[in-house]
VOKE-178237 format. One record per residue (C-alpha): residue number from 1; residue in one letter; x, y, z. Coordinates in Angstrom, 2 decimals. Example, Ala and Ser with C-alpha at 12.3 -4.5 7.8 and 13.67 -1.06 7.14 Angstrom:
2
<pt nr="1" rest="A" xx="12.30" yy="-4.50" zz="7.80"/>
<pt nr="2" rest="S" xx="13.67" yy="-1.06" zz="7.14"/>
// end
This chain:
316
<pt nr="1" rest="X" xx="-158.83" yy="-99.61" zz="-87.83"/>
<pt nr="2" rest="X" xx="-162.90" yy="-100.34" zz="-87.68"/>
<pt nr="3" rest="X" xx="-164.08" yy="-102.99" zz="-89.27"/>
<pt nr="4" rest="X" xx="-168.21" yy="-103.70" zz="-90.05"/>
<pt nr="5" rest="X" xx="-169.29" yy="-106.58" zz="-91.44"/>
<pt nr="6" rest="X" xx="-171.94" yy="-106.13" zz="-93.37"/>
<pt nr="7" rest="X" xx="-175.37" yy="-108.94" zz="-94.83"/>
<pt nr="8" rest="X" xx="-176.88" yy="-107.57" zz="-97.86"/>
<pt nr="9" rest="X" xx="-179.95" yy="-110.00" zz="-98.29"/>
<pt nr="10" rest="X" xx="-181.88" yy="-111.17" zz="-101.52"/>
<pt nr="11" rest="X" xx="-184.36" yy="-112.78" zz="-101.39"/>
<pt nr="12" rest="X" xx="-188.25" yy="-113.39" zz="-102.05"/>
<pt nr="13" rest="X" xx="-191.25" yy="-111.90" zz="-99.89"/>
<pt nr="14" rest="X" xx="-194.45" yy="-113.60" zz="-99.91"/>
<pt nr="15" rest="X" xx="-196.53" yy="-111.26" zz="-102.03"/>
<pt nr="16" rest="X" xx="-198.98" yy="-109.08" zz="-99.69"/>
<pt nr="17" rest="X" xx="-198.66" yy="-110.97" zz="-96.98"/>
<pt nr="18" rest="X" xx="-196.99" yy="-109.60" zz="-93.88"/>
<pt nr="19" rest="X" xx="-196.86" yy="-112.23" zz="-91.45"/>
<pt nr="20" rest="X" xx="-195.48" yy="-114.75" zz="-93.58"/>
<pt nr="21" rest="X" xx="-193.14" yy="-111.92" zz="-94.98"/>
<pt nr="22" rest="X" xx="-192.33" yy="-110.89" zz="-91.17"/>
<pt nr="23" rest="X" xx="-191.26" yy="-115.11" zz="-90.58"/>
<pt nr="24" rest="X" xx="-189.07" yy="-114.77" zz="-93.31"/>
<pt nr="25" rest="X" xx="-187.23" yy="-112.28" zz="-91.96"/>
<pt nr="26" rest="X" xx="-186.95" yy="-113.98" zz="-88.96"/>
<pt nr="27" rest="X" xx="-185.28" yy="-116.91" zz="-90.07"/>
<pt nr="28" rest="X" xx="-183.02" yy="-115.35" zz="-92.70"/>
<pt nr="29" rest="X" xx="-181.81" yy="-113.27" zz="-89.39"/>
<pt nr="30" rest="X" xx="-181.06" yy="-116.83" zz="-87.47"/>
<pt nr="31" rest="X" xx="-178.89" yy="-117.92" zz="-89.97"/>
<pt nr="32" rest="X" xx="-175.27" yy="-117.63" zz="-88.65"/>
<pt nr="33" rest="X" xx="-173.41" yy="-115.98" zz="-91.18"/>
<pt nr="34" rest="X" xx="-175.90" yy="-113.35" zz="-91.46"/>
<pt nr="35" rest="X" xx="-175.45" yy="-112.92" zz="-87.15"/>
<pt nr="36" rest="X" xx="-172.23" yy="-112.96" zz="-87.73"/>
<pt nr="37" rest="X" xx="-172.66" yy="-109.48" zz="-89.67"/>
<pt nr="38" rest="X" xx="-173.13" yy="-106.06" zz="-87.43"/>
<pt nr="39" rest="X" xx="-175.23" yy="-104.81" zz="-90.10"/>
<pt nr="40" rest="X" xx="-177.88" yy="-106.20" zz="-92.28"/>
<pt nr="41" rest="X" xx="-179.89" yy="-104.79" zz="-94.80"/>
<pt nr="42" rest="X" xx="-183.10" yy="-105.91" zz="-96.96"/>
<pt nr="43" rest="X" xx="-184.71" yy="-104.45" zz="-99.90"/>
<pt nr="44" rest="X" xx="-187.04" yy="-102.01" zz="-100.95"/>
<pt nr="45" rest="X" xx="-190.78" yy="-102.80" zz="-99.29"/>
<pt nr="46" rest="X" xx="-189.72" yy="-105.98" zz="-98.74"/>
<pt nr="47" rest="X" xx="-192.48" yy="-106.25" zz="-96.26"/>
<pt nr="48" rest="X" xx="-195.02" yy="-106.98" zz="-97.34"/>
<pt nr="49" rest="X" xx="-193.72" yy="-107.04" zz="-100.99"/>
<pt nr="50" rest="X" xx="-193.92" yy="-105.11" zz="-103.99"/>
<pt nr="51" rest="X" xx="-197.11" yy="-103.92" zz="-105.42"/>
<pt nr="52" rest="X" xx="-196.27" yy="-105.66" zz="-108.94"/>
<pt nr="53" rest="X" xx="-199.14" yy="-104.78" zz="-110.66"/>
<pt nr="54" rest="X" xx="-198.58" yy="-100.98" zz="-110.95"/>
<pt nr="55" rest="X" xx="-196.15" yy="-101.97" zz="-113.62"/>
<pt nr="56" rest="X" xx="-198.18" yy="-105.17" zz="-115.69"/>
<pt nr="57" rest="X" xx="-201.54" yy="-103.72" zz="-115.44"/>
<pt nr="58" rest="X" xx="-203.34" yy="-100.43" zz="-116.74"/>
<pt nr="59" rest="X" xx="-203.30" yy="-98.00" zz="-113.92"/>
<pt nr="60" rest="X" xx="-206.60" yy="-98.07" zz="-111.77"/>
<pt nr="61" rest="X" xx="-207.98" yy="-100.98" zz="-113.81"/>
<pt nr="62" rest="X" xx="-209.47" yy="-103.73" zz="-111.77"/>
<pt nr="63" rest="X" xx="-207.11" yy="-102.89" zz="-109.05"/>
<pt nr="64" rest="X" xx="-209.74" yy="-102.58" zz="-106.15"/>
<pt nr="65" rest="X" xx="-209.24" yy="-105.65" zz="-104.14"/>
<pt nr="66" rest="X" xx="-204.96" yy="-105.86" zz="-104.69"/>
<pt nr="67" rest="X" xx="-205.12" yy="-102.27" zz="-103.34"/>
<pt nr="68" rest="X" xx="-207.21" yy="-103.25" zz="-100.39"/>
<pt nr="69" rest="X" xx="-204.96" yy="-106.21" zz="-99.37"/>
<pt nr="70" rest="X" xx="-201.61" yy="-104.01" zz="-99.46"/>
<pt nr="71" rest="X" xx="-203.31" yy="-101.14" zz="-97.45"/>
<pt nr="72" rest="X" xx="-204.25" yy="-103.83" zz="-94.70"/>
<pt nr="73" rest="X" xx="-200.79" yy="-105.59" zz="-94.40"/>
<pt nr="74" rest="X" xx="-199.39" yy="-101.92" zz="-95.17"/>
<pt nr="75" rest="X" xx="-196.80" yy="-101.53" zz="-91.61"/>
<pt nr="76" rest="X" xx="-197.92" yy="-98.77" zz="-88.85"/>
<pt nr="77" rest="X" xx="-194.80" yy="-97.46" zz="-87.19"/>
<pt nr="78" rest="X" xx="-194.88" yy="-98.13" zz="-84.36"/>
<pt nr="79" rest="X" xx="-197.02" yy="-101.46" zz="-84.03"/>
<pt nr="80" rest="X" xx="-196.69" yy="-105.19" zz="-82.71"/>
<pt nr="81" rest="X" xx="-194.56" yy="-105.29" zz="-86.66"/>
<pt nr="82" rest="X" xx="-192.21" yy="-102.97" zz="-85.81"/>
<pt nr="83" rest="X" xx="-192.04" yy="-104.36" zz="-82.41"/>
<pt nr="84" rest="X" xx="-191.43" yy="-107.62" zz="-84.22"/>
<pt nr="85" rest="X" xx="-188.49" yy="-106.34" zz="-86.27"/>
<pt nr="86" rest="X" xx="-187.07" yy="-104.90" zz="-83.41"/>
<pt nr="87" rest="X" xx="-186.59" yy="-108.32" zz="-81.17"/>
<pt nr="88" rest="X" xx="-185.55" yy="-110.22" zz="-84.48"/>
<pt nr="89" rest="X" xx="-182.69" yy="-107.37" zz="-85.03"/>
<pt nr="90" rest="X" xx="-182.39" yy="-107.97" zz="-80.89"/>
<pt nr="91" rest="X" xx="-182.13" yy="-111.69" zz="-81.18"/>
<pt nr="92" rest="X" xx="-179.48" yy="-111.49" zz="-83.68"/>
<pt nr="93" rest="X" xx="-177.11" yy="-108.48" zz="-82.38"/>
<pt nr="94" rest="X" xx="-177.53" yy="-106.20" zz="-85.79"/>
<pt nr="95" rest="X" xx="-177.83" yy="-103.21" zz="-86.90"/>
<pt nr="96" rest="X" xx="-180.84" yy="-104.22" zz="-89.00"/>
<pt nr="97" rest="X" xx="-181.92" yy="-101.71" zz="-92.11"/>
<pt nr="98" rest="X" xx="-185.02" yy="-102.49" zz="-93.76"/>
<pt nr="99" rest="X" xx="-187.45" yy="-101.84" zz="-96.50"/>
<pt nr="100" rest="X" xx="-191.23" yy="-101.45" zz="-95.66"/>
<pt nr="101" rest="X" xx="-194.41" yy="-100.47" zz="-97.07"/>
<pt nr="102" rest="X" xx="-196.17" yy="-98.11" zz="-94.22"/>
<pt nr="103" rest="X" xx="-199.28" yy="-96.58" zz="-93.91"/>
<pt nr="104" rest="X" xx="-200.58" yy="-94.34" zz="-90.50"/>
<pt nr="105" rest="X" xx="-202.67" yy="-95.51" zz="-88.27"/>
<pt nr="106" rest="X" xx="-205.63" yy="-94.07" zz="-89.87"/>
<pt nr="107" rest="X" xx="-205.99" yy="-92.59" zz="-93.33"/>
<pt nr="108" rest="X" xx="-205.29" yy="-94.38" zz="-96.49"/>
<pt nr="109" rest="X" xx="-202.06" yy="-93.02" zz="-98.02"/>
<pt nr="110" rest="X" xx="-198.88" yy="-95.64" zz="-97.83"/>
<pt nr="111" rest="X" xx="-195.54" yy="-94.51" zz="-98.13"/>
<pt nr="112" rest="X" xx="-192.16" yy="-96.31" zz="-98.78"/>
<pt nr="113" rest="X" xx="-189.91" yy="-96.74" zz="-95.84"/>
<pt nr="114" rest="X" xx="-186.72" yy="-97.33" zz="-94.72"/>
<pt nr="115" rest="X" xx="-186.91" yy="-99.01" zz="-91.25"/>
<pt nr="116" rest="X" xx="-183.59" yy="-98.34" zz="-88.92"/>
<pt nr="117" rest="X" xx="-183.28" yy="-100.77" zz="-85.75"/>
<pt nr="118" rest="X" xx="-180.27" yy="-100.68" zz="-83.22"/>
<pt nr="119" rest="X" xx="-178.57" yy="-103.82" zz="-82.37"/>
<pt nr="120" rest="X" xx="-181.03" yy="-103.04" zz="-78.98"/>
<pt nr="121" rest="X" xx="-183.74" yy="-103.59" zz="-81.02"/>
<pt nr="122" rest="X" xx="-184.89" yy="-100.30" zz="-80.46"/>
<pt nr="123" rest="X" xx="-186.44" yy="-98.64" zz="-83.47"/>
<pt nr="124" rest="X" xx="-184.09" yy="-95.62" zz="-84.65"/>
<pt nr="125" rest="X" xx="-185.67" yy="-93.84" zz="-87.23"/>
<pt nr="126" rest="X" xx="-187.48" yy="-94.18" zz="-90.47"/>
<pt nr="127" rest="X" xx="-186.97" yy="-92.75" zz="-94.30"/>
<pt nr="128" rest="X" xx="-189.97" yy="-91.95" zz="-96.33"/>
<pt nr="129" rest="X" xx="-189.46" yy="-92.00" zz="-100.44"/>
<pt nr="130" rest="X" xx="-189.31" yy="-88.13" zz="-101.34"/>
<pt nr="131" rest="X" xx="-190.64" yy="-89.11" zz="-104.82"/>
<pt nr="132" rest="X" xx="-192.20" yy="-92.12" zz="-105.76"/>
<pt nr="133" rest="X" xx="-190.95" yy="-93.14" zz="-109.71"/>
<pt nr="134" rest="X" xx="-193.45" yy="-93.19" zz="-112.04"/>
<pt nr="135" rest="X" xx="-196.27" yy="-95.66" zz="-112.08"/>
<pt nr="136" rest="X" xx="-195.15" yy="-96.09" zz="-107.88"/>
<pt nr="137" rest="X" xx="-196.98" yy="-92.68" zz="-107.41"/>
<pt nr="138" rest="X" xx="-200.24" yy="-94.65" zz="-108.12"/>
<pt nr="139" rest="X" xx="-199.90" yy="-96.39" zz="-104.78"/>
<pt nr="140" rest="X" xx="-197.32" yy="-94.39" zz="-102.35"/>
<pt nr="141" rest="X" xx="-197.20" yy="-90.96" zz="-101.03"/>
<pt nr="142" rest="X" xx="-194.75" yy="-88.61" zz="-100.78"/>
<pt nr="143" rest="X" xx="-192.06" yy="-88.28" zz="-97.79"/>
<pt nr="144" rest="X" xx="-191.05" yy="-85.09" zz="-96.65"/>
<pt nr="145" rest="X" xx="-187.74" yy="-83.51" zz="-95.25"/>
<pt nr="146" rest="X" xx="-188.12" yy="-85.02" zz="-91.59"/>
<pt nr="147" rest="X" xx="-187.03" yy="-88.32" zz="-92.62"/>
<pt nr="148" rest="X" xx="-183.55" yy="-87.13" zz="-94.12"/>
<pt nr="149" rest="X" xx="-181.61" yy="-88.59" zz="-91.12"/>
<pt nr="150" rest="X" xx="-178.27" yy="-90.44" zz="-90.66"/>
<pt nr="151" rest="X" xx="-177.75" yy="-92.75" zz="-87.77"/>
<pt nr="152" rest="X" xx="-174.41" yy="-93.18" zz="-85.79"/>
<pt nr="153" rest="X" xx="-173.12" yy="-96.15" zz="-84.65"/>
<pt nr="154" rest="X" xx="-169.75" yy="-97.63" zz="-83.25"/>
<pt nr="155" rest="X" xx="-168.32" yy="-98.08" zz="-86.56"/>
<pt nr="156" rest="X" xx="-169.58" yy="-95.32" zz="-88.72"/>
<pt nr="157" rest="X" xx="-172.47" yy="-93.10" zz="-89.63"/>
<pt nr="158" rest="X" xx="-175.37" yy="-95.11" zz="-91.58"/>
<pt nr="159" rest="X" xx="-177.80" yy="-93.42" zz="-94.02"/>
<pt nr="160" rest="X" xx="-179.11" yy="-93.53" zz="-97.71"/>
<pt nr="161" rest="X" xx="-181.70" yy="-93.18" zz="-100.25"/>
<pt nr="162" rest="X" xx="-184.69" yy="-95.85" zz="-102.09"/>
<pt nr="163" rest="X" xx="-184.30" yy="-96.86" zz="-105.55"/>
<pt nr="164" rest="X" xx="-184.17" yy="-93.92" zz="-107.71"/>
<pt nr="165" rest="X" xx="-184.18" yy="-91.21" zz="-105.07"/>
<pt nr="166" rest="X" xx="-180.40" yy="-91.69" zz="-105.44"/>
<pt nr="167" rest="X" xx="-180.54" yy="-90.15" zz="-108.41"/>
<pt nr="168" rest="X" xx="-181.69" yy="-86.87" zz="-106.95"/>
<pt nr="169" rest="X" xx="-178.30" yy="-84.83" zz="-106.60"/>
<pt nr="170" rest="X" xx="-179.27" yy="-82.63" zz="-103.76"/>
<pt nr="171" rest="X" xx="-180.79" yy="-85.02" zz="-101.46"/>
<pt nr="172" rest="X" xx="-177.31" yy="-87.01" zz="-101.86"/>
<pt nr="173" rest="X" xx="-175.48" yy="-84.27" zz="-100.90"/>
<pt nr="174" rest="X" xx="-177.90" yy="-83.12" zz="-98.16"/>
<pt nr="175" rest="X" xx="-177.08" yy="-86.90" zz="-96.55"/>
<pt nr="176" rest="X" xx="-173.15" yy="-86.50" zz="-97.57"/>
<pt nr="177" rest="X" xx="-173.23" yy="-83.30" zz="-95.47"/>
<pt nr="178" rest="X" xx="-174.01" yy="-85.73" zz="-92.47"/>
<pt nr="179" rest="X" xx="-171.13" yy="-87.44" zz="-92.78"/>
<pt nr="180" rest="X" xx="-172.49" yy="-90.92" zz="-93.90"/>
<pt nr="181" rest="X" xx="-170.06" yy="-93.83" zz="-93.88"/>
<pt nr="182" rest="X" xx="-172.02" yy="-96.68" zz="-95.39"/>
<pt nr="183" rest="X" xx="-174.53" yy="-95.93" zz="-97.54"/>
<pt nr="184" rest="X" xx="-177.88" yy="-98.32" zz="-98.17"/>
<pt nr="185" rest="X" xx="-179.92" yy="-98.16" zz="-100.99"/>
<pt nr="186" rest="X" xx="-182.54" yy="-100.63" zz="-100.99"/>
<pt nr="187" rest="X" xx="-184.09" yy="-100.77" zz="-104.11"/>
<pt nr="188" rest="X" xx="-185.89" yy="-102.64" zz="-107.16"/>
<pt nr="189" rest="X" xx="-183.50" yy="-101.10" zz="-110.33"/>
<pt nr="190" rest="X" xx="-182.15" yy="-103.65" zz="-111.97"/>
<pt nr="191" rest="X" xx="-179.14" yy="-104.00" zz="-114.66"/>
<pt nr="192" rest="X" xx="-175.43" yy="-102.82" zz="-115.09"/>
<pt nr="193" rest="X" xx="-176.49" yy="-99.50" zz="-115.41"/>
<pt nr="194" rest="X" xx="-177.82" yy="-99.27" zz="-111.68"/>
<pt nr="195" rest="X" xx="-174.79" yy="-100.67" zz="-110.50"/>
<pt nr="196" rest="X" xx="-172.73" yy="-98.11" zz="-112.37"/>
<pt nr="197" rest="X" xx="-174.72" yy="-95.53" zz="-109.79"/>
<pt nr="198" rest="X" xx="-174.13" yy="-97.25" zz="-107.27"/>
<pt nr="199" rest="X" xx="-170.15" yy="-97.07" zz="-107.92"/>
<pt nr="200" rest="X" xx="-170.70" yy="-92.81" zz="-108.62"/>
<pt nr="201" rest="X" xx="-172.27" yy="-92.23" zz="-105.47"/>
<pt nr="202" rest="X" xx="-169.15" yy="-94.42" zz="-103.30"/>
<pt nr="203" rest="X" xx="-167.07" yy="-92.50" zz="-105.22"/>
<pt nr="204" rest="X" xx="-168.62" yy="-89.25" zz="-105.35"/>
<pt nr="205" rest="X" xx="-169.60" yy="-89.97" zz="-101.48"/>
<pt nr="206" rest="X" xx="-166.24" yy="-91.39" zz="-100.34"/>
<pt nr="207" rest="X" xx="-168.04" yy="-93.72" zz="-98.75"/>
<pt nr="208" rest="X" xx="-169.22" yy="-97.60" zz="-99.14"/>
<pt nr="209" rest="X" xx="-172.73" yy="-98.03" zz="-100.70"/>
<pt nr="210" rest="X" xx="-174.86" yy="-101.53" zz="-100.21"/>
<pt nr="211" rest="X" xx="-177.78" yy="-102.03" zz="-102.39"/>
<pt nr="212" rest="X" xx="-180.24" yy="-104.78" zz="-101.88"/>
<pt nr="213" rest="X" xx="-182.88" yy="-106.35" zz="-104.25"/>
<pt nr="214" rest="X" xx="-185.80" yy="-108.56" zz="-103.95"/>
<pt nr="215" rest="X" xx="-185.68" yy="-111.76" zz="-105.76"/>
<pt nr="216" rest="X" xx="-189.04" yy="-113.15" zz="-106.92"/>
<pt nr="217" rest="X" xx="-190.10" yy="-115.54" zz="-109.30"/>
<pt nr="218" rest="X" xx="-193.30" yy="-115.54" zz="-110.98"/>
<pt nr="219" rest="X" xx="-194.10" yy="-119.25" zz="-109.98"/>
<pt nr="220" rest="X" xx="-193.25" yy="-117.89" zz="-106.01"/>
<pt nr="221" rest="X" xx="-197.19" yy="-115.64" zz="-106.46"/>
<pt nr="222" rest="X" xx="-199.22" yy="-116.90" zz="-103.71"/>
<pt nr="223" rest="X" xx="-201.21" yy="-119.67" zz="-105.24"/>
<pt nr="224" rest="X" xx="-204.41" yy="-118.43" zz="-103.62"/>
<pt nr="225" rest="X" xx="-203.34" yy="-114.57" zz="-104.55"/>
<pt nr="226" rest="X" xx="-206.70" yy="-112.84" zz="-106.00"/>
<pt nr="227" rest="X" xx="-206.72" yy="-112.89" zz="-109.80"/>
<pt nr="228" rest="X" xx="-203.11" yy="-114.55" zz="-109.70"/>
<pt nr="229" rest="X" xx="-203.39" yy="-114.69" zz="-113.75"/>
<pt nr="230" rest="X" xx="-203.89" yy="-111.25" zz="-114.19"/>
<pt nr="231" rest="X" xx="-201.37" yy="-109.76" zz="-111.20"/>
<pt nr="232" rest="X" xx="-198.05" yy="-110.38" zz="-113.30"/>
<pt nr="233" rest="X" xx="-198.00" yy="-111.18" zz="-117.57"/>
<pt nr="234" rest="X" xx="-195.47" yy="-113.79" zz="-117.74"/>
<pt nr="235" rest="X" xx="-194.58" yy="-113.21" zz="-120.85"/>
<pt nr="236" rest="X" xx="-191.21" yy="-111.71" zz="-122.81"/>
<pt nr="237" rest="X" xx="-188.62" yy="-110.67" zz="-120.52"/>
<pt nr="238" rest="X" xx="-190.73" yy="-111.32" zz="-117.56"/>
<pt nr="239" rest="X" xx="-191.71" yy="-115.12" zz="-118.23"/>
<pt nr="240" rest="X" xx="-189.92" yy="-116.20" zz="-115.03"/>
<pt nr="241" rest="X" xx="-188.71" yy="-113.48" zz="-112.93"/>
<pt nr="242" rest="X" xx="-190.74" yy="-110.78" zz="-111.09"/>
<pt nr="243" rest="X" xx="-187.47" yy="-109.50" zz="-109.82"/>
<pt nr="244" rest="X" xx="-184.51" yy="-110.84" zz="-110.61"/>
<pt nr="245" rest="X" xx="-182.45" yy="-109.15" zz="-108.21"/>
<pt nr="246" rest="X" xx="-179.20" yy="-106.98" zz="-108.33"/>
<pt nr="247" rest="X" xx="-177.70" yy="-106.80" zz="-104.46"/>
<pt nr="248" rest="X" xx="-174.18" yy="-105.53" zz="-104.52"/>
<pt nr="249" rest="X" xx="-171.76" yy="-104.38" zz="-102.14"/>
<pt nr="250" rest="X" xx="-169.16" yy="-101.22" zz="-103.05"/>
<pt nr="251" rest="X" xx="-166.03" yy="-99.63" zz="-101.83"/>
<pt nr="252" rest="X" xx="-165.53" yy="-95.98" zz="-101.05"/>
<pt nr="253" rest="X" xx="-163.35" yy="-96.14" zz="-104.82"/>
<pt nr="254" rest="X" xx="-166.55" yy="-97.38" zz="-106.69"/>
<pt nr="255" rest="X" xx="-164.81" yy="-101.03" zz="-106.67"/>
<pt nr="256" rest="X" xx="-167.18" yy="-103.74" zz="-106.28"/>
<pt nr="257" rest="X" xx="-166.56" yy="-106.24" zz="-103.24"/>
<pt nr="258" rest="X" xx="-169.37" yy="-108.40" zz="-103.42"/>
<pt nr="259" rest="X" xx="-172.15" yy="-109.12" zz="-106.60"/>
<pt nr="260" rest="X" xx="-174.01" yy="-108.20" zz="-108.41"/>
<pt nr="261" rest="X" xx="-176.11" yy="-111.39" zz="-107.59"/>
<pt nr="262" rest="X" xx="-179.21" yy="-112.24" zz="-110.18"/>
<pt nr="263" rest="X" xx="-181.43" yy="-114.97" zz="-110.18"/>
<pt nr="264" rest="X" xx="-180.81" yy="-116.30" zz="-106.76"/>
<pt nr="265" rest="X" xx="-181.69" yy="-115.71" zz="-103.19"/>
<pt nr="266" rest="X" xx="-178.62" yy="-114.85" zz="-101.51"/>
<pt nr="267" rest="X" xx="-176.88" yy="-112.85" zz="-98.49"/>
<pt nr="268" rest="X" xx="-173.74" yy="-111.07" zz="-99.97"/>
<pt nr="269" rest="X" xx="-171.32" yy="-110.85" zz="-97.01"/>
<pt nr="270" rest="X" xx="-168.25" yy="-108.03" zz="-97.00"/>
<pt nr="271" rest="X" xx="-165.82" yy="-106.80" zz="-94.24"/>
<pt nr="272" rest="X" xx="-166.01" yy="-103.03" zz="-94.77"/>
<pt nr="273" rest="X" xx="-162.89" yy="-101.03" zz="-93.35"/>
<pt nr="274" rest="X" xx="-164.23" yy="-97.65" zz="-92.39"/>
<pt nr="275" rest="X" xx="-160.51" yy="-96.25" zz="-92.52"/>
<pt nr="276" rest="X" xx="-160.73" yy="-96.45" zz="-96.39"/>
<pt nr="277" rest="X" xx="-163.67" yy="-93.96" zz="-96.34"/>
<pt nr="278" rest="X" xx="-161.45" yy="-91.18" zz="-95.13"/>
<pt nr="279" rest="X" xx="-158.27" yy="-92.18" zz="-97.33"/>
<pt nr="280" rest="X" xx="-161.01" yy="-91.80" zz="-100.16"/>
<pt nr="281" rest="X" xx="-162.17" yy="-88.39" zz="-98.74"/>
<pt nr="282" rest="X" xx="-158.31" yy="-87.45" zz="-99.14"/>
<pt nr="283" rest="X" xx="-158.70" yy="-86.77" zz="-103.18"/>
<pt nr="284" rest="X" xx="-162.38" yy="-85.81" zz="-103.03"/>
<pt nr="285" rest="X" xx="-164.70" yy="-84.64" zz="-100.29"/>
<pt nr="286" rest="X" xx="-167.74" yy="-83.26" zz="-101.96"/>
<pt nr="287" rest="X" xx="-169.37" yy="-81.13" zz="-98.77"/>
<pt nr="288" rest="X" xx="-165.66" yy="-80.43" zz="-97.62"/>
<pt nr="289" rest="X" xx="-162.59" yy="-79.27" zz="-99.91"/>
<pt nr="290" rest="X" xx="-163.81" yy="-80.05" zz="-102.70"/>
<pt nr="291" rest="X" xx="-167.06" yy="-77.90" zz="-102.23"/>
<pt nr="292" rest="X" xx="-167.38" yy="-74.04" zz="-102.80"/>
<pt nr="293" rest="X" xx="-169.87" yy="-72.60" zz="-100.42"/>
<pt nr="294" rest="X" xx="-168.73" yy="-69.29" zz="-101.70"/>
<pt nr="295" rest="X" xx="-170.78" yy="-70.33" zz="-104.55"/>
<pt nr="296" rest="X" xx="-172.98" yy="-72.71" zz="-104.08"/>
<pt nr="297" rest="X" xx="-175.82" yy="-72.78" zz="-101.03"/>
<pt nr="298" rest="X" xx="-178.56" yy="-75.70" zz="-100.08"/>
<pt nr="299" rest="X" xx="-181.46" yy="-74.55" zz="-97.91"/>
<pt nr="300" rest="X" xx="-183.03" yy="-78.33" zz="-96.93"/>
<pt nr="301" rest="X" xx="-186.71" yy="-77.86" zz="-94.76"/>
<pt nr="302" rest="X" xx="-186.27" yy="-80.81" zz="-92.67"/>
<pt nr="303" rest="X" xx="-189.55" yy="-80.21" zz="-90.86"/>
<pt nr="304" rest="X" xx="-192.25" yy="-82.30" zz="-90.61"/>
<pt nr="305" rest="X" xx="-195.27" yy="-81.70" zz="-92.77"/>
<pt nr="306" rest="X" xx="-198.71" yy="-83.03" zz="-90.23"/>
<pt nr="307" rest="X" xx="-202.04" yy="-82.95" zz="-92.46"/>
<pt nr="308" rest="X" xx="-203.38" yy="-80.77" zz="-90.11"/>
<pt nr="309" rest="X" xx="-201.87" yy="-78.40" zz="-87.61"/>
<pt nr="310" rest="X" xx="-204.00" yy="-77.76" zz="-84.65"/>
<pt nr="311" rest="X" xx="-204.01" yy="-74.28" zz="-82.62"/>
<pt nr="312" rest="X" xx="-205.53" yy="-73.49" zz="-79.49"/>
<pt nr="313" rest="X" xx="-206.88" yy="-70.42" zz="-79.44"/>
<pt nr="314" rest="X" xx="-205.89" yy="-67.85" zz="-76.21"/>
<pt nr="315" rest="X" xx="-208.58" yy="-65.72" zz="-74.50"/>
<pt nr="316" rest="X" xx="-207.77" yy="-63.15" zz="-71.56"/>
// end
């Protein structure tokens, strides 16, 4: 029998601000029970936070100099961040699976991003957001098929989708096809309606699915954060929390083993036996006997898609 432990973590960034963001990291890795874990994973663009006012404010209204600051502590992968994450995941022996906001080198366009580092440190891939939801489209670009990678390690093979991308049917079963284990979903959805996805895709997957939330409260805005009034309306349902959170842990039978946790920052901690994911697979194995290629066919372009594609042109 294989056992992973497993750290789902909640908790609050500090709002467009990477190094502070990057320190926090740091020290939620040193904690012990969280090193005790073989895997840990954070939220969706946890570093350096969510871009809240996509969803309070009018789109393109005023949004100059919030834009500005998330482009410049936007991640390049690689850089000395990355190379940062990687020791912290080093210094505490996990498998550590985290949520950026990255943007190349040069160019403008940022793109959400799964971060994948071996208990090495060493970075092992990323995941770009296929589709940005809704008002997110004002500030990210799209991924492409490149990214749609699963990652083996000694106790299973690790993959998943952001937020709502798990909600697109074909890229799940592109990533089931891969054989994934333990499924992370970073995300920001919130309610008992996410979490009811969650518990279709371990079923539908056979396989254990971790979702992690931010937790932010309004009062937790940099006090010094550029038109602080005007970033978030504290008002209605929002009047304390930016994101309240929603982190839960799942068996390969949709049963929940740990959460949902709202309202706090937490680490929910679960022992995952990896045996159960092929006693699940048993009754239902959706890209095995319980799939009918005879019928139905997936063509997936997983190459990459460069802005430009140089040539060099061949004389004789």
């Amino acid at each position: 029998m294989t056992t992973m432990k497993v750290a789902a973590v909640q908790a609050a960034y500090v709002l467009m601000d990477r190094e502070a963001t990057l320190s926090k990291v740091e020290e939620l890795l040193a904690k012990p029970d969280v090193r005790a874990a073989d895997l840990v994973l954070f939220p969706e663009t946890f570093v350096p936070g969510t871009p809240i006012w996509i969803d309070s404010n009018p789109v393109w209204d005023g949004d100059e100099q919030w834009f500005t600051m998330f482009a410049q502590q936007a991640v390049a992968v690689p850089s000395e961040t990355t190379d940062r994450l990687g020791a912290a995941a080093l210094e505490a022996g996990v498998y550590l699976v985290i949520g950026v906001s990255e943007r190349e080198p040069s160019g403008g366009t940022i793109y959400n991003t799964t971060l994948y580092f071996g208990p090495d440190g060493v970075l092992l891939g990323k995941h770009r957001k296929l589709m940005p939801t809704g008002s997110e489209r004002t500030v990210w670009g799209q991924g492409d098929g490149s990214t749609l990678e699963t990652y083996p390690t000694p106790f299973g093979r690790i993959g998943g989708l952001i937020c709502w991308e798990n909600y697109m049917p074909l890229a799940r079963f592109y990533l089931y096809s891969q054989g994934v284990d333990v499924w992370l979903a970073p995300t920001l959805a919130e309610g008992d309606g996410w979490i009811t996805t969650l518990q279709h895709i371990a079923s539908e997957g056979g396989c254990y699915v971790i979702g992690a939330n931010p937790c932010l409260r309004a009062d937790q805005i940099p006090a010094d954060f550029p038109d602080r009034e005007r970033v978030w309306k504290s008002d209605g349902d929002n009047s304390e929390w930016v994101h309240p959170g929603n982190t839960v842990i799942i068996d390969p039978n949709g049963h929940i083993l740990a959460g949902p946790a709202r309202e706090e920052e937490t680490v929910l901690i679960a022992d995952l036996d990896l045996s159960k994911v092929l006693a699940a697979r048993k009754y239902f194995d959706p890209v095995g006997h319980y799939h009918r290629p005879d019928v139905f066919r997936l063509a997936v372009d997983i190459a990459p898609r460069p802005v430009v594609t140089e040539t060099v042109a061949h004389t004789t």
